[in-house]
N, C-alpha and C positions, 0 to 999 in steps of 0.2 A: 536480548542481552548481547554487548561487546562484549567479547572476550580482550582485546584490546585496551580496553580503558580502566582505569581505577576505583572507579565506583563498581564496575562488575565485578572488579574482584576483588574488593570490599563484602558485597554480597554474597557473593562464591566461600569465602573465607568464613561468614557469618551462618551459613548453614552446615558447616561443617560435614567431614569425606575428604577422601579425599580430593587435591584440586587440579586441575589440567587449563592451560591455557596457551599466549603465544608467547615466544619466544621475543628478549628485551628487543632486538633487532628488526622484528617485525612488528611491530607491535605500536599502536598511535602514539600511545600511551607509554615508553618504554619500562618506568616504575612498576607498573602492575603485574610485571613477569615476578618483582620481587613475592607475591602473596599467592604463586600458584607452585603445588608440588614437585611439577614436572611440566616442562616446555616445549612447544614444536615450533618450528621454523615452516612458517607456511607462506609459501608465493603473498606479498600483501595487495598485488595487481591483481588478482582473481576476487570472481564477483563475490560479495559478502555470504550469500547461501555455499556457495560450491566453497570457499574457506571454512567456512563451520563446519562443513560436509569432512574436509577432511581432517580439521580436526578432531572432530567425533570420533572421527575410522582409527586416528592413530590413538586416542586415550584409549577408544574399547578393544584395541584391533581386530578391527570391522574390516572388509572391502570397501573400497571409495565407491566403487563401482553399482552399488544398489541402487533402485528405482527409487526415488524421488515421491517420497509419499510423507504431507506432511501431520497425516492422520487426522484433520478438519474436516467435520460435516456439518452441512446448513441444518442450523433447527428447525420446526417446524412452529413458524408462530403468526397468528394472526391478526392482520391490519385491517379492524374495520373503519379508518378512516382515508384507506386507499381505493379506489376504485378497483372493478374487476378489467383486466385488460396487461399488456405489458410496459411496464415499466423499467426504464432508468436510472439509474444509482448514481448523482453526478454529488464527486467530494471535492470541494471548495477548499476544506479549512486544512492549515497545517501547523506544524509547532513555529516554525520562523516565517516573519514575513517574506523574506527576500524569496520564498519558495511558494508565494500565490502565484497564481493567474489572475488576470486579469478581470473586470467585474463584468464592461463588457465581452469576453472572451467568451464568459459562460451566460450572458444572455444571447449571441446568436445559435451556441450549441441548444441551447434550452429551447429557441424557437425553430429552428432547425430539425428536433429529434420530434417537437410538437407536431410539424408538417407532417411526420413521417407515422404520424399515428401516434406514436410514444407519449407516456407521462415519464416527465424528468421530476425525480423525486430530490430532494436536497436536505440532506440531515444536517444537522448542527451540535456540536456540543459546549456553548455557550453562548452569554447573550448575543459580544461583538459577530462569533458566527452565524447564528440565526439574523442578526439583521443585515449583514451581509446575503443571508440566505434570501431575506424576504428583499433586498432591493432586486434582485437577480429575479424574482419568481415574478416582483411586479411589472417587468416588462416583458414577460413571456405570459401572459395568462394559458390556463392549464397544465401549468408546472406547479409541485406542492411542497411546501416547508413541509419536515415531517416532524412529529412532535418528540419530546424527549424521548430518546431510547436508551435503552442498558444496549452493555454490550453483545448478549445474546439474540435480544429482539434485531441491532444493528445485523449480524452477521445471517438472521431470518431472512431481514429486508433485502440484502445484497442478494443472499443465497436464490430468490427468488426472482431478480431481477434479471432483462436479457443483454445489459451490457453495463459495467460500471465504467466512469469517466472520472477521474481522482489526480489532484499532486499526488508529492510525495510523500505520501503519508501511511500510517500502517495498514489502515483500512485499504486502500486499496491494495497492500501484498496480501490483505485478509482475502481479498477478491479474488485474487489469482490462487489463494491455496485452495479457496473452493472451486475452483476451476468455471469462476464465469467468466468469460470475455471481458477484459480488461483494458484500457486503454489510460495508460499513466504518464501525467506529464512533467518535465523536468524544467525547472527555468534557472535552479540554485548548487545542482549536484550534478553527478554523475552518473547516469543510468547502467554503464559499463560496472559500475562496483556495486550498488545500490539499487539498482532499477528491479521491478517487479519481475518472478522467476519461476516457475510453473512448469506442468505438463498439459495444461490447459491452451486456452486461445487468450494470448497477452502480446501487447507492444509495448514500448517504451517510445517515447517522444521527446526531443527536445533535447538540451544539453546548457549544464551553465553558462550563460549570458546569452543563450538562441534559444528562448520559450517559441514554443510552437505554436502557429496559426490555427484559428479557428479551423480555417479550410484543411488544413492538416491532418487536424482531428477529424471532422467529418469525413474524411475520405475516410481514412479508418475504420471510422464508423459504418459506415456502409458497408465496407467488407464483411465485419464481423457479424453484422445485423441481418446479413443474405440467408 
């Protein structure tokens, strides 16, 4: 949830409690300061986690200063239509297009991670993104579309993977709360405000209008995969 926009605090107002949020000045949205009880004025240049961070500290007054725990653990759930062996979690799909990668972009990572031993696994949550998924898998053979998943089963699949490769999408910050190796790319937004944010092993790549290189990634990749 933005605390920033009008629909959040729509919501915020519709569960009733008290409400805390940003201040009209900082705030995307400056309207929505009107529907919360009490306001803060928080830096709006600071990355969206470490903002909520301090928001949270001044509604509850909390310390800013606490470890970073976003209380996410991978389920334990099982895939008998993935092979035994390690796998990769590569996410394609996002809410706007102008935030994809490229189709070839992720057939050389896919045959790339293949070289390396790896299964590049490719989730989808609808049709256009599964067929997106399957033209991507059909030019890497041994990469696999994986079949519909609930949320939980997704966050098994990740949880057990040894590197996910994602835009910008939630599931890859799901990736980073459970602290796998992450490697998230940017082609639309800003990874300074929005980019994935952890205590784990995570990067950020790329930046609106400079999507990052295959080669980019894979270097990456290698690192995290040592």
């Amino acid at each position: 949830m933005s605390f920033t926009l009008i629909k959040s605090a729509l919501i915020a107002r519709q569960a009733g409690g008290r409400r805390y949020g940003y201040a009209a000045e900082v705030a995307r949205e400056p309207l929505a300061a009107r529907f919360y009880d009490e306001t803060f004025v928080i830096p709006p240049n600071a990355h969206a986690v470490v903002r909520n961070r301090w928001l949270a500290a001044a509604a509850f007054n909390m310390p800013v200063d606490l470890p970073l725990d976003y209380g996410v653990n991978s389920p334990a759930v099982d895939f008998p239509w993935l092979a035994e062996g390690r796998h990769v979690v590569l996410l394609t799909a996002t809410s706007r297009d102008d935030k994809l990668w490229t189709e070839a972009n992720w057939m050389v990572i896919a045959q790339a991670l293949i070289n390396r031993g790896l299964t590049p696994v490719f989730p989808s949550g609808n049709v256009s993104e599964r067929q997106r998924a399957e033209r991507i898998v059909a030019a890497a053979p041994g990469a696999i579309v994986a079949p519909p998943l609930s949320l939980n089963e997704l966050a098994g699949l990740i949880g057990g993977s040894v590197l996910v490769i994602g835009v910008d999408t939630g599931l890859a910050h799901l990736a980073t709360a459970l602290c796998v190796p992450t490697i998230a790319l940017y082609i639309a937004t800003d990874p300074a405000l929005t980019g994935v944010y952890g205590t784990g092993s995570f990067h950020n790549l790329g930046a609106p209008g400079r999507p990052p290189t295959a080669t980019e990634v894979m270097t990456v990749a290698d690192q995290k995969l040592r």
